[in-house]
CHARMM-style PDB file with segment names, atoms N, HN, CA, C and O in Angstrom:
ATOM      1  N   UNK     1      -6.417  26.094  -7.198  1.00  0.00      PROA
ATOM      2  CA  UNK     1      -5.289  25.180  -7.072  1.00  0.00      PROA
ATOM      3  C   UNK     1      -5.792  23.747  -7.185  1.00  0.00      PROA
ATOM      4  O   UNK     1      -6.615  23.328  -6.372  1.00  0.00      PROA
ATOM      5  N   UNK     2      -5.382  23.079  -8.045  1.00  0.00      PROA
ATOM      6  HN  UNK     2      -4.713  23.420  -8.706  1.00  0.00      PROA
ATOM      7  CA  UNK     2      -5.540  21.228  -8.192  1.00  0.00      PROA
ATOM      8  C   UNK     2      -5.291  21.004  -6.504  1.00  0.00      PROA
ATOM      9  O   UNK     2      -4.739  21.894  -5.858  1.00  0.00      PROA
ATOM     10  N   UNK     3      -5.833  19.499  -5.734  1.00  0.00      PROA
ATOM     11  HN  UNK     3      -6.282  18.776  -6.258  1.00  0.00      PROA
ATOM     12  CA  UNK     3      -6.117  18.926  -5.314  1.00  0.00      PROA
ATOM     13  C   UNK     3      -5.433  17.784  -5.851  1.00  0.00      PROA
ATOM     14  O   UNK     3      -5.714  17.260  -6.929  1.00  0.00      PROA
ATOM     15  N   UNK     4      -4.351  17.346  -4.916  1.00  0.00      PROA
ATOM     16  HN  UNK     4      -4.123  17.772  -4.040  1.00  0.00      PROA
ATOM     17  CA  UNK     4      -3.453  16.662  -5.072  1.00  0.00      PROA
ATOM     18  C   UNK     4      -3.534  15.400  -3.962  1.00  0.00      PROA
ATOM     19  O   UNK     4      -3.440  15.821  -2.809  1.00  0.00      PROA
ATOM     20  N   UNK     5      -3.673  14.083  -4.055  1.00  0.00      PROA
ATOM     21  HN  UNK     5      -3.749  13.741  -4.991  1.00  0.00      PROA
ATOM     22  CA  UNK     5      -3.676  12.996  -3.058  1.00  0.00      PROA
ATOM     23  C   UNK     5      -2.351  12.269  -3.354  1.00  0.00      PROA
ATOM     24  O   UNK     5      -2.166  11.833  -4.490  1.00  0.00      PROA
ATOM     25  N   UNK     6      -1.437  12.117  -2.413  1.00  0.00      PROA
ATOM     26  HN  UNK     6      -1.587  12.471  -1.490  1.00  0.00      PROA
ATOM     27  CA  UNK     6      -0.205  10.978  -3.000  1.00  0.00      PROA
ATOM     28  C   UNK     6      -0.468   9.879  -2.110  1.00  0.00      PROA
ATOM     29  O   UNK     6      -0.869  10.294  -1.023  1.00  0.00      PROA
ATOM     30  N   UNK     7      -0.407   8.944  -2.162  1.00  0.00      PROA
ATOM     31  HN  UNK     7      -0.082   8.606  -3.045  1.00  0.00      PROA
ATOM     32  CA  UNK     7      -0.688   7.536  -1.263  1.00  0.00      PROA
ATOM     33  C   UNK     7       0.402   6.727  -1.467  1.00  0.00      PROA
ATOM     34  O   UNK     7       0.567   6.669  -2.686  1.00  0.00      PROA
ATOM     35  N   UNK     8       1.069   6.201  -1.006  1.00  0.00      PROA
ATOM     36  HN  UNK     8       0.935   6.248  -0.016  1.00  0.00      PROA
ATOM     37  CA  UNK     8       2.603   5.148  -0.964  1.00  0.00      PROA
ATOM     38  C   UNK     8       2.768   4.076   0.031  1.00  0.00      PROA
ATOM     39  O   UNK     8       3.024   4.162   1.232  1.00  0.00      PROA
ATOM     40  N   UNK     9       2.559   2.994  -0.755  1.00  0.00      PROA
ATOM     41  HN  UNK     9       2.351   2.924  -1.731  1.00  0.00      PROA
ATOM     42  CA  UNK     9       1.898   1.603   0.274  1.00  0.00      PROA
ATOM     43  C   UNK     9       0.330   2.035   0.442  1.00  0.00      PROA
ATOM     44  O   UNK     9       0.114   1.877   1.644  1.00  0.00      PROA
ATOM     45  N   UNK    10      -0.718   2.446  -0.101  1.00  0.00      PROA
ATOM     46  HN  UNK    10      -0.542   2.574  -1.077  1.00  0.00      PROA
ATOM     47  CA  UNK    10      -1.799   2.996   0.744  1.00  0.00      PROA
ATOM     48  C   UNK    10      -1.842   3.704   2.213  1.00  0.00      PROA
ATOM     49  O   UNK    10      -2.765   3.669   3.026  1.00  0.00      PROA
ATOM     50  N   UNK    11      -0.877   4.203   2.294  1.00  0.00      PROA
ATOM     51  HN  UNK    11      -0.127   4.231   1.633  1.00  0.00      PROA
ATOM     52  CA  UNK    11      -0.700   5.404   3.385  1.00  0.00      PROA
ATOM     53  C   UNK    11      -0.522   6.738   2.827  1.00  0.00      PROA
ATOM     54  O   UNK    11       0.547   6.900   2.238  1.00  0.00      PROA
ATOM     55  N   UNK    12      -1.331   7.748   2.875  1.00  0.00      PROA
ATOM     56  HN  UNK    12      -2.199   7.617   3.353  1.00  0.00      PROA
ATOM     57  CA  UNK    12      -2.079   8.772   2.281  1.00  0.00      PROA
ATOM     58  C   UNK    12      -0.184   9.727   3.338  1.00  0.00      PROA
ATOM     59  O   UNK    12       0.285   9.603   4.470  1.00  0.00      PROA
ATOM     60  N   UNK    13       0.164  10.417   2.283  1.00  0.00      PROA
ATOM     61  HN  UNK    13      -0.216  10.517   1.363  1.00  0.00      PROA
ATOM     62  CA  UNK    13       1.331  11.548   2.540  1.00  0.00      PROA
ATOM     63  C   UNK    13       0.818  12.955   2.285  1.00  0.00      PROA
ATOM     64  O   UNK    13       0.399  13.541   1.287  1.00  0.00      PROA
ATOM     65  N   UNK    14       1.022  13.309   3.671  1.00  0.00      PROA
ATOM     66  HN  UNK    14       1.363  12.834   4.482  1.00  0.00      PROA
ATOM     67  CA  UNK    14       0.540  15.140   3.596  1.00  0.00      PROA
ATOM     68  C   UNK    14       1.538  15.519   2.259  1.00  0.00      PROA
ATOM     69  O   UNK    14       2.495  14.978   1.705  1.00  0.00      PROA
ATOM     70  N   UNK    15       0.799  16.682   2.086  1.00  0.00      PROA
ATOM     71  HN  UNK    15       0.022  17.121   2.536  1.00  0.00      PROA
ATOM     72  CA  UNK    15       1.486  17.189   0.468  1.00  0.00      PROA
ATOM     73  C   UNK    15       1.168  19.147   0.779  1.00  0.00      PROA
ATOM     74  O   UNK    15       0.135  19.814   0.713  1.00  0.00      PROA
ATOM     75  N   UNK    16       2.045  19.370   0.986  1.00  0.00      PROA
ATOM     76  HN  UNK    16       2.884  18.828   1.040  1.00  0.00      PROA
ATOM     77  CA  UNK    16       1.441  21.126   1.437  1.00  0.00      PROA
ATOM     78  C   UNK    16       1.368  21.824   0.081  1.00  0.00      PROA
ATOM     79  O   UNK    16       1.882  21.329  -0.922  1.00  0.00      PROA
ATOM     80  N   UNK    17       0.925  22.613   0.078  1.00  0.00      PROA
ATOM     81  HN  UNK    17       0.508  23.015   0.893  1.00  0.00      PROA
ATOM     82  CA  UNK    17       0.046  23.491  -1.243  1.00  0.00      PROA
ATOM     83  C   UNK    17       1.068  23.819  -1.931  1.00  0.00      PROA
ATOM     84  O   UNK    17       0.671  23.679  -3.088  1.00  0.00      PROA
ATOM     85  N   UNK    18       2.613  24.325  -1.987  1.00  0.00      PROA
ATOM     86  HN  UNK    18       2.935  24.438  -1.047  1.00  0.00      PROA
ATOM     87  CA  UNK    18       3.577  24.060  -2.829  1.00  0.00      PROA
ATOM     88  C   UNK    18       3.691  22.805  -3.343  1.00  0.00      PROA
ATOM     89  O   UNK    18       3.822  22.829  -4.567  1.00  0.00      PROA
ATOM     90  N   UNK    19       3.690  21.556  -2.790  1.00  0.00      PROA
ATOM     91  HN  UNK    19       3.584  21.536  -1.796  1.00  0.00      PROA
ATOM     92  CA  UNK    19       4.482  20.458  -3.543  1.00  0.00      PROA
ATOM     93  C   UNK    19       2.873  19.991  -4.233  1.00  0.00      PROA
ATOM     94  O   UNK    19       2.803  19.142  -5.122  1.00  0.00      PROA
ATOM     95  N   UNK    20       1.881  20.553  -3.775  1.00  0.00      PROA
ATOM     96  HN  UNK    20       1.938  21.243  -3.053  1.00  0.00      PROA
ATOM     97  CA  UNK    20       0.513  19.464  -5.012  1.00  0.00      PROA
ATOM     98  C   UNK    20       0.565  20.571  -6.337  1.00  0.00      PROA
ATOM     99  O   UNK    20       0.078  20.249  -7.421  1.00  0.00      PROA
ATOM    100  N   UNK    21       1.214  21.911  -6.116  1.00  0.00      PROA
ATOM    101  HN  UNK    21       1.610  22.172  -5.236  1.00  0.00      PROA
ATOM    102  CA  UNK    21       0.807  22.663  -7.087  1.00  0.00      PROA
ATOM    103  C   UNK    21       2.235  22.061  -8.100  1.00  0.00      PROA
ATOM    104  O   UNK    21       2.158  22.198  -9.321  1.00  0.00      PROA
ATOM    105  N   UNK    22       3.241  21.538  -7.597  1.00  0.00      PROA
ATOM    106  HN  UNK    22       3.303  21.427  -6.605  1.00  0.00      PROA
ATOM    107  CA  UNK    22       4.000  21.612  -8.460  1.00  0.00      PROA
ATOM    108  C   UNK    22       3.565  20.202  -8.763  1.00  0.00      PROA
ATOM    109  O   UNK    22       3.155  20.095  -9.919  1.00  0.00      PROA
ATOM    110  N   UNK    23       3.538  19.171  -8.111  1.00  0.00      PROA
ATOM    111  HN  UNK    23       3.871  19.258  -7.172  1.00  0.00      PROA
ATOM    112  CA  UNK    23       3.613  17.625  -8.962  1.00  0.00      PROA
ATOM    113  C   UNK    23       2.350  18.123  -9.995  1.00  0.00      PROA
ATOM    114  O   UNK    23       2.357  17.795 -11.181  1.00  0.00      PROA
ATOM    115  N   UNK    24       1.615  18.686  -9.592  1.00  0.00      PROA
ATOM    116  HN  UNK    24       1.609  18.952  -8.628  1.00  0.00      PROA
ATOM    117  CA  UNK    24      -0.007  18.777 -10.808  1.00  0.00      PROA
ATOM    118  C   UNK    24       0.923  19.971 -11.882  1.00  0.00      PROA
ATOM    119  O   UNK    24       0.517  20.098 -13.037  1.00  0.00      PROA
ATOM    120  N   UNK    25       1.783  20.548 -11.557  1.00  0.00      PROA
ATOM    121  HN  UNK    25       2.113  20.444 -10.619  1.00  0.00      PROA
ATOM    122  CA  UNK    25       2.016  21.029 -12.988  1.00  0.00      PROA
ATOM    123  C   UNK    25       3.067  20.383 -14.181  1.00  0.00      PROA
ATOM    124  O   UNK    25       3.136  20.608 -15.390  1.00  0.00      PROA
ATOM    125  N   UNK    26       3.742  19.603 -13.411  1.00  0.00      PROA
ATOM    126  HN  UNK    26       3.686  19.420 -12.430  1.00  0.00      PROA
ATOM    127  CA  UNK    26       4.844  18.277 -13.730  1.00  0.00      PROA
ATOM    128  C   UNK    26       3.861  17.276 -14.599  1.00  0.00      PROA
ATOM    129  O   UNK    26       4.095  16.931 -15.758  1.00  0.00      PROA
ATOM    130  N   UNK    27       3.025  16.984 -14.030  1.00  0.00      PROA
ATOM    131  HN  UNK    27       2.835  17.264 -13.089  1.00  0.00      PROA
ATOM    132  CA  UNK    27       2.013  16.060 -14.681  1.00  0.00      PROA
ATOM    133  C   UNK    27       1.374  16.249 -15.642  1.00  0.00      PROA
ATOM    134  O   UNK    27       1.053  15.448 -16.520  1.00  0.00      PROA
ATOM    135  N   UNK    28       1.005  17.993 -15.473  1.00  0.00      PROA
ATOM    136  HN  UNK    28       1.265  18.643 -14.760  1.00  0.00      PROA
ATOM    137  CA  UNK    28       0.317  18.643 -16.664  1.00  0.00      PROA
ATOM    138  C   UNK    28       1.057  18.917 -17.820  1.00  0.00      PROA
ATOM    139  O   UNK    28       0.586  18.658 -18.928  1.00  0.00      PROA
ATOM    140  N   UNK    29       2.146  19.406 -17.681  1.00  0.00      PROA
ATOM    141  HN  UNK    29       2.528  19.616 -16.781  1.00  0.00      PROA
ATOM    142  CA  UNK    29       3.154  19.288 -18.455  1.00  0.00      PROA
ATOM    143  C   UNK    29       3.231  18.325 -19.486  1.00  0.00      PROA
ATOM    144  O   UNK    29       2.846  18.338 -20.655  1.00  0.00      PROA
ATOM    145  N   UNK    30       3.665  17.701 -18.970  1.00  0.00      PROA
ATOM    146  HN  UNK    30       3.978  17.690 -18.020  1.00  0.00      PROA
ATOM    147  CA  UNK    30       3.881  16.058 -19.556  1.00  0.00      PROA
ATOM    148  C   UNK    30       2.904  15.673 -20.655  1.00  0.00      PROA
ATOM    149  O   UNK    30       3.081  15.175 -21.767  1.00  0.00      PROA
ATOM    150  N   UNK    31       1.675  16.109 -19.912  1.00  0.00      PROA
ATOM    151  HN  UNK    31       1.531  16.513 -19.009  1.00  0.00      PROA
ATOM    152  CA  UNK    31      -0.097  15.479 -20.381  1.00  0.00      PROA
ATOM    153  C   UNK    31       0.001  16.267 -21.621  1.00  0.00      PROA
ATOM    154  O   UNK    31      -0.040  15.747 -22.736  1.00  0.00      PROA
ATOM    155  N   UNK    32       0.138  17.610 -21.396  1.00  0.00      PROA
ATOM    156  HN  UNK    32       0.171  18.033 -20.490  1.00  0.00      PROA
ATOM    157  CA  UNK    32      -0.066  18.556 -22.425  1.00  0.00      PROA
ATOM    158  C   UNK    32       0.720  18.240 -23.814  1.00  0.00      PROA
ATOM    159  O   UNK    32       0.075  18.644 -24.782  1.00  0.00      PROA
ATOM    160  N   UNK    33       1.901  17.644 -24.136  1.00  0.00      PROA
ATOM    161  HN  UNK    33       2.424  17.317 -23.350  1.00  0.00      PROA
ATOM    162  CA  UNK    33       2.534  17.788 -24.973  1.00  0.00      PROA
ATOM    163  C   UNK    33       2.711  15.911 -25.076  1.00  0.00      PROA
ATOM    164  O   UNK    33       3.717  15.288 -25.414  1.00  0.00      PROA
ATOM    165  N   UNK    34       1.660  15.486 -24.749  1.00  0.00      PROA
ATOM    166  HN  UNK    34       0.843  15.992 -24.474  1.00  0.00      PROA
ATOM    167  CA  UNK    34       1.363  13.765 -25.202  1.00  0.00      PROA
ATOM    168  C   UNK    34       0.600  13.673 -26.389  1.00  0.00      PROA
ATOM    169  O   UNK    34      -0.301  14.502 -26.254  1.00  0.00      PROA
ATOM    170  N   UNK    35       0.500  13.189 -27.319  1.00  0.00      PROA
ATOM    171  HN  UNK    35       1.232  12.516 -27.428  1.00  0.00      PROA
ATOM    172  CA  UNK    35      -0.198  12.836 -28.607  1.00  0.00      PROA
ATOM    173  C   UNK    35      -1.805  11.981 -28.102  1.00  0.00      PROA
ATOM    174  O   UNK    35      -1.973  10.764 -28.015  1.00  0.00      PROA
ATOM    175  N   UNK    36      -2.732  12.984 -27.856  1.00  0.00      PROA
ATOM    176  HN  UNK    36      -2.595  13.972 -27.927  1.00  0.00      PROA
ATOM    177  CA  UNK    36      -4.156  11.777 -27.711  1.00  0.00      PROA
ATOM    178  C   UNK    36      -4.886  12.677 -26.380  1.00  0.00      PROA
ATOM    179  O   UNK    36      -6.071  12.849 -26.095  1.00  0.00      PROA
ATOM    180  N   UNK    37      -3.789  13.087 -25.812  1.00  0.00      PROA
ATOM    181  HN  UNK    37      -2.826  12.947 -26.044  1.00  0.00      PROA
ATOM    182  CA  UNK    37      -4.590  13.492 -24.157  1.00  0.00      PROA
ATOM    183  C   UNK    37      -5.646  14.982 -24.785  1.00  0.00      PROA
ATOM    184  O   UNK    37      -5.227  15.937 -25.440  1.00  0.00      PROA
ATOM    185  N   UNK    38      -6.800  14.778 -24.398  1.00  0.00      PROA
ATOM    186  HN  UNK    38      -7.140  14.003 -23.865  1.00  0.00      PROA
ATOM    187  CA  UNK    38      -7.706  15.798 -24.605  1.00  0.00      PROA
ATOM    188  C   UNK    38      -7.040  16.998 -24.095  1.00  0.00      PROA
ATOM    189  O   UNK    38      -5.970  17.062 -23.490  1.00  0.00      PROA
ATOM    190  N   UNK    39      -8.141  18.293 -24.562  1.00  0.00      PROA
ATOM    191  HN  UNK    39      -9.010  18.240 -25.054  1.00  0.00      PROA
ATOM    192  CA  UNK    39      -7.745  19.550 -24.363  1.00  0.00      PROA
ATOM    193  C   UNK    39      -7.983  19.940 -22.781  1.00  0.00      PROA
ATOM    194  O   UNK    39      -7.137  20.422 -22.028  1.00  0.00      PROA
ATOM    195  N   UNK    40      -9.076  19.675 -22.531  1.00  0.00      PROA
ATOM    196  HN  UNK    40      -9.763  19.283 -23.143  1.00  0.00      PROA
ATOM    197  CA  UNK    40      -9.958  19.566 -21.118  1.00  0.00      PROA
ATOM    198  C   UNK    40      -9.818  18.799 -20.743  1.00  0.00      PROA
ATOM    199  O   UNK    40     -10.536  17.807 -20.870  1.00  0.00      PROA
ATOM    200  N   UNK    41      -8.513  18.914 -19.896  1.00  0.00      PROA
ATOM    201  HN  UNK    41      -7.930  19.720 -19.793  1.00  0.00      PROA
ATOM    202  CA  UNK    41      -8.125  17.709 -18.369  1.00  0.00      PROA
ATOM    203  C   UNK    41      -8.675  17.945 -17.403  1.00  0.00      PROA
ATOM    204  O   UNK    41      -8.049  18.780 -16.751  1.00  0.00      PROA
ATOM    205  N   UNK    42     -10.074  17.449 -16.683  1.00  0.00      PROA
ATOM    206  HN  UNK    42     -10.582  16.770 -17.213  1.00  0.00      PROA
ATOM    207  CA  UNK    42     -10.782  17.392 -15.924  1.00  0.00      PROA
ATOM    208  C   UNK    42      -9.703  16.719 -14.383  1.00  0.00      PROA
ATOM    209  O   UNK    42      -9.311  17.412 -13.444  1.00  0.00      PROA
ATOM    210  N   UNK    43      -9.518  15.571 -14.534  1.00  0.00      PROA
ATOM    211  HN  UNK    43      -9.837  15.008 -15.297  1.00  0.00      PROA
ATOM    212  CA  UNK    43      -8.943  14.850 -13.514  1.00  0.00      PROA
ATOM    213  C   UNK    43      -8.121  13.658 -14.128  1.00  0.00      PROA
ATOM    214  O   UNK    43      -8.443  12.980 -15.104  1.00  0.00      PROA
ATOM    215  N   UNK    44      -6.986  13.546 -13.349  1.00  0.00      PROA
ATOM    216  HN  UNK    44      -6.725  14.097 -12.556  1.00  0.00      PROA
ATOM    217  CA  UNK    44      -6.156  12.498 -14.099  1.00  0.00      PROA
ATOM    218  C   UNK    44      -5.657  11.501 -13.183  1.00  0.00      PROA
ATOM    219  O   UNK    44      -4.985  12.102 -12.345  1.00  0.00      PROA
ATOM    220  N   UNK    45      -5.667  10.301 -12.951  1.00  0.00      PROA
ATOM    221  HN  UNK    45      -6.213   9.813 -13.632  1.00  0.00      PROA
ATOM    222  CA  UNK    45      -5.595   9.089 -12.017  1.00  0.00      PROA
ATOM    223  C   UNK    45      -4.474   8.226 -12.467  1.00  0.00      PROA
ATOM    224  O   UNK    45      -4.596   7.584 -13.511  1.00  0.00      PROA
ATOM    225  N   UNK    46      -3.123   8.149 -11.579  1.00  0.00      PROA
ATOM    226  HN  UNK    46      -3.024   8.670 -10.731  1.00  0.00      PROA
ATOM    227  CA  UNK    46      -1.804   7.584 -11.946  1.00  0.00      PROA
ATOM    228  C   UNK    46      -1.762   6.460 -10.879  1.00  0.00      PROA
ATOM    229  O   UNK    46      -1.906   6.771  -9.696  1.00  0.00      PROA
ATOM    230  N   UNK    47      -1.556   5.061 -11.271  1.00  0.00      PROA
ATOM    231  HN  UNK    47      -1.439   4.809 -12.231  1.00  0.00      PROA
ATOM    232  CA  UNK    47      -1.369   4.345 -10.066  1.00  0.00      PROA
ATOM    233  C   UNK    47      -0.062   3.548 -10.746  1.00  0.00      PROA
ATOM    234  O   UNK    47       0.182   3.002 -11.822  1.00  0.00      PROA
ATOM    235  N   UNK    48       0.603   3.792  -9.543  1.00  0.00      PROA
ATOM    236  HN  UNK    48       0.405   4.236  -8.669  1.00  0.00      PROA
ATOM    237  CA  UNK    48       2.197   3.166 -10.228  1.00  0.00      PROA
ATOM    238  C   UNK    48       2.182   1.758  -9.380  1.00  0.00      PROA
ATOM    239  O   UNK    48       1.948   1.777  -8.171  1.00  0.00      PROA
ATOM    240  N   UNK    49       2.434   0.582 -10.059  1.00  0.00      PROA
ATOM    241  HN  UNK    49       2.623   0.567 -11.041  1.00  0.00      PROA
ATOM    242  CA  UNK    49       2.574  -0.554  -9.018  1.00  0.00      PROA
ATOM    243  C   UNK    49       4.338  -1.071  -9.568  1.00  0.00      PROA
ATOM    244  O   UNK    49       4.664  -1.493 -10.677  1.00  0.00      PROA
ATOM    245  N   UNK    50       5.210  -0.847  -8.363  1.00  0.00      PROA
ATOM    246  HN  UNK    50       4.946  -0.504  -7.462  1.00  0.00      PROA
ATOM    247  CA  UNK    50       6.749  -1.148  -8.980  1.00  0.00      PROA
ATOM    248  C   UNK    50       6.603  -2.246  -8.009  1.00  0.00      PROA
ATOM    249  OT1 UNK    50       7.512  -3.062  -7.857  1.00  0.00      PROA
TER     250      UNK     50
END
């Protein structure tokens, strides 16, 4: 199972083993069917600043 960290304001949010498996497959998703993203997604680092 991916290893999932969510942080919001830099305050780290528990994430129980359903919701990291799904945001990492939401993400993978996405990644997978992007024009450029390699085959071998090792680790992928999103920092949203709104």
């Amino acid at each position: 199972m991916p290893k999932v960290i969510l942080e919001v304001n830099e305050r780290k949010i528990p994430l129980k083993d359903f919701m990291q498996e799904m945001l990492a497959n939401i993400i993978l998703g996405y990644l997978k069917s992007t024009k450029g993203v390699p085959d071998n997604i090792k680790n992928i680092k999103i920092d949203l600043n709104l």
